[in-house]
C-alpha positions as CSV (number, residue, x, y, z in Angstrom):
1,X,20.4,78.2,73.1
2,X,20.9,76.5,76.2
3,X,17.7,74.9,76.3
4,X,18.1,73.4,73.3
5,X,21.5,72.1,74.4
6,X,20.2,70.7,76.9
7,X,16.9,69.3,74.8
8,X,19.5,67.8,73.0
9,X,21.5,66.2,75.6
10,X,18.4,64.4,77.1
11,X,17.7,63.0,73.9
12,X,20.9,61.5,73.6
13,X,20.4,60.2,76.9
14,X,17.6,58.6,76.2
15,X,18.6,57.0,73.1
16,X,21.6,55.8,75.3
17,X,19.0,53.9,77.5
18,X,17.3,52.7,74.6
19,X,20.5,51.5,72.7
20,X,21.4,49.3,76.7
21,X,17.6,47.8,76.6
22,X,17.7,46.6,72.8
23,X,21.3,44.8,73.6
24,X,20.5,43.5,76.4
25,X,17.0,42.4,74.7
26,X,19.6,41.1,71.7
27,X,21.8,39.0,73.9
28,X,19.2,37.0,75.6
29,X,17.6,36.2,72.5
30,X,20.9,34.9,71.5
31,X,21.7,32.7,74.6
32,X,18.0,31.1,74.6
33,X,18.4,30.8,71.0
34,X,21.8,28.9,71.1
35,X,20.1,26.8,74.0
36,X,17.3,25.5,71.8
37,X,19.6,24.5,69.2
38,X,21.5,22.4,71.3
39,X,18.7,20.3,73.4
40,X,17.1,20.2,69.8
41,X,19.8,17.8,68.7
42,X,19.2,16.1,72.2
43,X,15.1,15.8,71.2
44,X,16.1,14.1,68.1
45,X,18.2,11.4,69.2
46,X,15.4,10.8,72.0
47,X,13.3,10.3,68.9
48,X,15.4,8.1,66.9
49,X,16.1,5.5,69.7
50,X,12.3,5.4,70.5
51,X,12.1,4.5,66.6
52,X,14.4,2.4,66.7
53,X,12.7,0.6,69.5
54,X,9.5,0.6,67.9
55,X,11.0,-0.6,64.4
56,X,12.3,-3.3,66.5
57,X,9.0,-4.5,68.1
58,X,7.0,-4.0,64.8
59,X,6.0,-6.8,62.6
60,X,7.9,-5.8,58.9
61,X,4.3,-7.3,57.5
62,X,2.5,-4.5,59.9
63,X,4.2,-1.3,58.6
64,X,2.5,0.1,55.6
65,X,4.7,1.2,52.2
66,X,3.3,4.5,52.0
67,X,2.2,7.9,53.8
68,X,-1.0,7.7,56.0
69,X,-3.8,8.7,53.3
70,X,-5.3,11.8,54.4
71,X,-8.9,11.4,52.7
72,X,-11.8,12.6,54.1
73,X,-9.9,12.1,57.5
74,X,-10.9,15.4,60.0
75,X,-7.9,17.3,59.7
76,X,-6.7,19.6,63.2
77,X,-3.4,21.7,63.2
78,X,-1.0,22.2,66.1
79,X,0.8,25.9,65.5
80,X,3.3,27.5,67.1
81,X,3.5,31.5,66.3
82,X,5.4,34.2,68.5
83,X,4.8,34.4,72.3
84,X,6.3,37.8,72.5
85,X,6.5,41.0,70.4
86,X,9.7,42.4,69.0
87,X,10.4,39.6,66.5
88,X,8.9,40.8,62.8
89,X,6.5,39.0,60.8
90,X,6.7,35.8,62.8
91,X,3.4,34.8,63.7
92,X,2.4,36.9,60.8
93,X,4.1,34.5,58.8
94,X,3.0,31.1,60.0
95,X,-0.6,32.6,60.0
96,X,-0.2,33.1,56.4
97,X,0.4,29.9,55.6
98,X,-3.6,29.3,56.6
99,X,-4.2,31.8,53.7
100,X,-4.5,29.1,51.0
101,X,-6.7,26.7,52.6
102,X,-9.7,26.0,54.4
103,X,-9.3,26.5,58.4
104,X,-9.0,23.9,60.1
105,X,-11.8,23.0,62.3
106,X,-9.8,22.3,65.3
107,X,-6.7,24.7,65.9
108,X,-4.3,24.4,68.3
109,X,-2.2,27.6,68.6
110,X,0.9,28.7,70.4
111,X,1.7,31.6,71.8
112,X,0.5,35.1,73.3
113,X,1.2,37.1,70.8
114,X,-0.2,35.0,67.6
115,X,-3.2,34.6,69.3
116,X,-3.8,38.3,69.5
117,X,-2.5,38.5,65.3
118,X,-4.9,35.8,64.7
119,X,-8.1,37.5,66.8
120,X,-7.2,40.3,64.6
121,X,-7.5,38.1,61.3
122,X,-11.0,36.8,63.0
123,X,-8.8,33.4,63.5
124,X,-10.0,31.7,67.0
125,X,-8.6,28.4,68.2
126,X,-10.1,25.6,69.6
127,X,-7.2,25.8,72.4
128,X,-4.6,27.9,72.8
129,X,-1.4,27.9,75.2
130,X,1.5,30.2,76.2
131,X,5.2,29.3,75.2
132,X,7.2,29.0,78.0
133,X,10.3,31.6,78.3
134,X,12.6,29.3,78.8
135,X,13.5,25.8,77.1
136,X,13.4,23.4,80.1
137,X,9.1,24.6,80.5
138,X,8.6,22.5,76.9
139,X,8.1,19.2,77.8
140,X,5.4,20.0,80.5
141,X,3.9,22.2,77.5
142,X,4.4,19.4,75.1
143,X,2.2,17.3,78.0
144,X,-0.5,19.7,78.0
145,X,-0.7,19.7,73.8
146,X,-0.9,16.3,73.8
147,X,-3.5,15.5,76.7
148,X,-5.3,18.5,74.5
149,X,-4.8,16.3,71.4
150,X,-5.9,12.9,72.9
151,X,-9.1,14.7,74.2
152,X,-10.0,15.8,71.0
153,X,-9.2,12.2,69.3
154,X,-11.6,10.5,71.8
155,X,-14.4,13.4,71.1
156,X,-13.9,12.9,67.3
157,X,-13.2,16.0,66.4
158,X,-10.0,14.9,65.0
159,X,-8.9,11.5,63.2
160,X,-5.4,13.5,61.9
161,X,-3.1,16.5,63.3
162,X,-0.4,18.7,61.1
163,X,2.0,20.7,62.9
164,X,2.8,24.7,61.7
165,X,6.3,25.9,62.8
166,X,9.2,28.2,61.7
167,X,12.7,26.3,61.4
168,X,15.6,28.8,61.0
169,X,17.8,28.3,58.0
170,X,20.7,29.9,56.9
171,X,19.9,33.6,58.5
172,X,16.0,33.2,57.0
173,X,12.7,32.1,58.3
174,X,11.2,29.0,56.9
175,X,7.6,27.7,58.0
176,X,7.3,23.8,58.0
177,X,4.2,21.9,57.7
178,X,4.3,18.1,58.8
179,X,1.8,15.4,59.8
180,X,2.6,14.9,63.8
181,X,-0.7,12.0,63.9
182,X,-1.3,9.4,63.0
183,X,2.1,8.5,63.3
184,X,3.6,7.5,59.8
185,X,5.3,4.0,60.9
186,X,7.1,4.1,57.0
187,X,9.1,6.6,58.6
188,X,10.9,4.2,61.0
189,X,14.0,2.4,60.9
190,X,14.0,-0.7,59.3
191,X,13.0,-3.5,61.5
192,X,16.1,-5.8,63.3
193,X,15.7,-9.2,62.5
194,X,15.9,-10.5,66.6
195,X,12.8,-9.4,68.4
196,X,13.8,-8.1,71.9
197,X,12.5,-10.4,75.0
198,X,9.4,-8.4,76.1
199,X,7.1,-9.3,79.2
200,X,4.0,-7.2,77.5
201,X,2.0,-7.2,74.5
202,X,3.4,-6.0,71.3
203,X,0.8,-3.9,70.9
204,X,0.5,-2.6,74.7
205,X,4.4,-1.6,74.2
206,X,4.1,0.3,70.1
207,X,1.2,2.2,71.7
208,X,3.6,3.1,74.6
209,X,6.2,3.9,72.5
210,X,4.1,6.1,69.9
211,X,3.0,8.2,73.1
212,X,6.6,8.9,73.6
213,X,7.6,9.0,70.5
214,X,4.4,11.9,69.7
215,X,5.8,13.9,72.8
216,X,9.1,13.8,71.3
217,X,7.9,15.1,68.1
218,X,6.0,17.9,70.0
219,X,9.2,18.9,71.8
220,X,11.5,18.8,68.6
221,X,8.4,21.2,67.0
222,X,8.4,23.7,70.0
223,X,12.0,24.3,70.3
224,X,12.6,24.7,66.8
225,X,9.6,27.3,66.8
226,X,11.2,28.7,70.4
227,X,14.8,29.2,68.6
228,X,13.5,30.6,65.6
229,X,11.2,33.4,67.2
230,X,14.5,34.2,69.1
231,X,16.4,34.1,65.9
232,X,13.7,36.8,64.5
233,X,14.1,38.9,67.7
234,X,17.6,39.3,67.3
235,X,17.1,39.9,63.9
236,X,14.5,42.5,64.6
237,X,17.4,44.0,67.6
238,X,19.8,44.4,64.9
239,X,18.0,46.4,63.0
240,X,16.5,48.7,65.7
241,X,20.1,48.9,67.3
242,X,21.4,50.0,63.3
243,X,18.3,53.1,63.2
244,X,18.9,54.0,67.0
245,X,23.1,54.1,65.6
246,X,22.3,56.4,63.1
247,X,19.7,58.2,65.1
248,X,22.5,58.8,67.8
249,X,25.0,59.9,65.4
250,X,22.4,62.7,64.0
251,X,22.0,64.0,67.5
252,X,25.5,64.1,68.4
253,X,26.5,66.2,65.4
254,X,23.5,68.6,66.1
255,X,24.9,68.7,69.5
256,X,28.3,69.7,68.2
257,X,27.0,72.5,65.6
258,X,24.8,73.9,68.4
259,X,27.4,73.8,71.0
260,X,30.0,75.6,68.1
261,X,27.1,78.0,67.3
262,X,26.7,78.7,71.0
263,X,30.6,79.4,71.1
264,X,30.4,81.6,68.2
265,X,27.8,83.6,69.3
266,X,29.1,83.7,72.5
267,X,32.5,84.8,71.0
268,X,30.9,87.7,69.1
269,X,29.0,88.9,72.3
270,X,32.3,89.2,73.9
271,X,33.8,91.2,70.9
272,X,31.0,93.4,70.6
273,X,31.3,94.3,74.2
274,X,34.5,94.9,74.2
275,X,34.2,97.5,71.3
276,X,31.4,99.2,72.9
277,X,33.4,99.3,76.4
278,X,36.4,101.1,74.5
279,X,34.1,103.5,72.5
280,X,32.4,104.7,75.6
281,X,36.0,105.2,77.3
């Protein structure tokens, strides 16, 4: 009996321990997530003022009505899956949404762990990178995606890119699909009708501004995919703090009915000694 007391106690020791990790794992999920959000709004307005300079440099007569067409153009895609474990179905998802379609030819994948669920699907990318663990690595891994890019534009592997990552909405995973390049200049502002002053081409400056303005859209892409996988980890937390609750509360009332059956046999050792004591008097 008092081994499996104390069998019992250790178990509920350990699920202690385990209950401290998972918050702890919870609560820093939260805080990067609440980051990304915020320097997510930040990315955007980035974007939108280089749009705005762009729509402003632009000839009206040089932006097309309509989406780039996609034809027979070689299509590559950008996507951005889990870096870590502990967060569900997220890569899972975002892989799935290759189901339906031919594989691209050239992929560029995200993340540690969705490269290992995607080896496991037989899905290899062309080039692959880590996600940084905190916000402020993105834009030197928005720099790396895009030199990775640009080289595969000049080889020709490419002529257009899509971009593959989860947004979270209303407590629920969504995966978004957009077209990062060619950049759709439809999507601007409309144009001012006083052209700024500038002191370089108008072409020299729209190609410097679409390189900023593809890093932005790289940026906006990997932070919402960096606060979403969070989102999913705390989501995943919750619901392995919930069975680790009710685990703990099993234990603790087996640990009270062994404890009173200890007591009661304990009780009835003590009477039966006492008896025999008296009748041996």
């Amino acid at each position: 009996m008092t081994e499996r007391l104390a069998d019992i106690s250790a178990r509920i020791e350990s699920i202690g321990a385990l209950e401290s990790v998972v918050n702890a794992m919870k609560g820093i999920a939260a805080a990067r997530a609440r980051v990304a959000r915020t320097q997510i709004e930040s990315v955007e307005g980035y974007a939108a003022t280089i749009a705005a300079a762009m729509a402003s440099v632009l000839d009206p007569e040089d932006v097309p009505n309509g989406k780039p067409p996609s034809g027979q153009l070689k299509t590559g895609t950008l996507m951005f899956c889990a870096e870590q474990g502990f967060a569900g179905a997220f890569s899972e998802r975002v892989l799935d949404s290759m189901a339906q379609e031919q594989a691209p030819k050239t992929l560029f994948l995200i993340g540690t762990r969705g490269l290992s669920v995607g080896a496991a699907r037989g899905i290899m990318p062309g080039w692959h990178a880590a996600m940084p663990s905190h916000t402020p690595g993105i834009p030197k891994l928005a720099d790396r995606i895009t030199k990775a890019i640009y080289a595969a534009v000049d080889a020709g592997k490419i002529d257009r890119l899509d971009v593959v990552f989860t947004v979270w909405n209303s407590g629920r995973p969504t995966v978004r699909r957009q077209v990062l390049f060619p950049i759709d200049l439809s999507d601007l502002p409309n144009a001012t009708l006083e052209r700024p002053l500038m002191q370089v081409p108008a072409g020299a400056l729209v190609d410097g501004l679409g390189a900023d303005y593809f890093h932005a859209l790289v940026c906006k892409a990997a932070l919402h995919a960096f606060a979403a996988e969070n989102e999913a980890r705390i989501e995943a937390m919750t619901a392995a703090s919930s069975q680790i609750d009710r685990e703990l509360k099993q234990f603790q009332a087996t640990l009270r009915r062994v404890r009173q059956e200890a007591i009661t046999a304990e009780i009835i050792e003590l009477g039966t000694g006492a008896r025999t004591a008296r009748k041996s008097q």
